[in-house]
C-alpha positions, 0 to 999 in steps of 0.5 A: 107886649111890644112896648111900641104897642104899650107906649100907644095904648099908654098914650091914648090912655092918658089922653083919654083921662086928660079929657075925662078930668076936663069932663069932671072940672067942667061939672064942678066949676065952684072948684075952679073959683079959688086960686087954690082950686085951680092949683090942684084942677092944673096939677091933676091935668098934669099928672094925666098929660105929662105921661101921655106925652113921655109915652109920645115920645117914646113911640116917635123915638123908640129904639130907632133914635133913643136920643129922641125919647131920652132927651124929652123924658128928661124934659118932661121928667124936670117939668113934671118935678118942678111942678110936683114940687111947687104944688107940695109946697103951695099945698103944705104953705097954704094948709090944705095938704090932704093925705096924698098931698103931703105925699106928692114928694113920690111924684117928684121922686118917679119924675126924678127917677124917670129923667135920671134914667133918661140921662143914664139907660144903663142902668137898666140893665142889672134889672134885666130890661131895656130902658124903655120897659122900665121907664113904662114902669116909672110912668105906670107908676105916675099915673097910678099916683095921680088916680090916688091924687084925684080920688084924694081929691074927688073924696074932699068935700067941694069948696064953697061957691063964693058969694 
């Protein structure tokens, strides 16, 4: 597959999710009740978007400008990482780590990997593959992470409503 093809379907693929965990929240507003809620419902809209976005990039610069997709996935690789960072640390803090949660560091180590790669694409070569065909496997890899951190999620049992 051309991976301008792959970077279209990506995208639209991960916008698509974006609103079907929209659809999802929406059904289920005692989660967006608590503070703590709201932190994993905007961590998991994160985990769709941000790739989504990467993958817009990469079409708009592909291989014509590649400064145009380095300089975003390194962007939006520190954005990703910053916030898996900060909601690890809030999950762990506040206690209510599930299995994935205490694992979220992997997110965080893709986003570093991804925006390394941004910064130095030549080091895809030895793999033999461009740096836009491994960065569509470090976003491959996002996303499938965050289809674990929302069935994590959507297998706890739903907060209680307050009263």
């Amino acid at each position: 597959m051309d991976v301008s093809t792959f970077y279209a379907l990506f995208s639209a693929t991960c916008f698509t999710l974006v609103g079907l965990w929209w659809t999802v929240v929406q059904k289920h507003e005692a989660w967006l009740r608590t503070a703590e809620g709201r932190r994993d419902m905007g961590g998991i809209y994160l985990a769709f978007l941000l790739p989504a976005l990467m993958g817009l990039f990469a079409q708009i610069g592909g291989t014509t400008n590649p400064l145009i997709w380095r300089v975003s996935f390194v962007a939006v690789a520190a954005i990703g990482c910053w916030s898996t960072l900060r909601l690890l640390h809030r999950s762990r803090r506040d206690g209510d780590a599930g299995t994935f949660a205490r694992h979220r560091w992997i997110a965080a180590v893709i986003y570093a990997a991804v925006a390394v790669l941004g910064v130095a694409p030549e080091i895809a070569e030895p793999l033999g593959v461009t740096p836009l065909q491994a960065e569509a496997t470090l976003l491959i890899l996002l996303v499938a992470v965050a289809h674990w951190l929302v069935w994590e999620f959507m297998t706890h049992t739903e907060p209680d409503t307050p009263t």
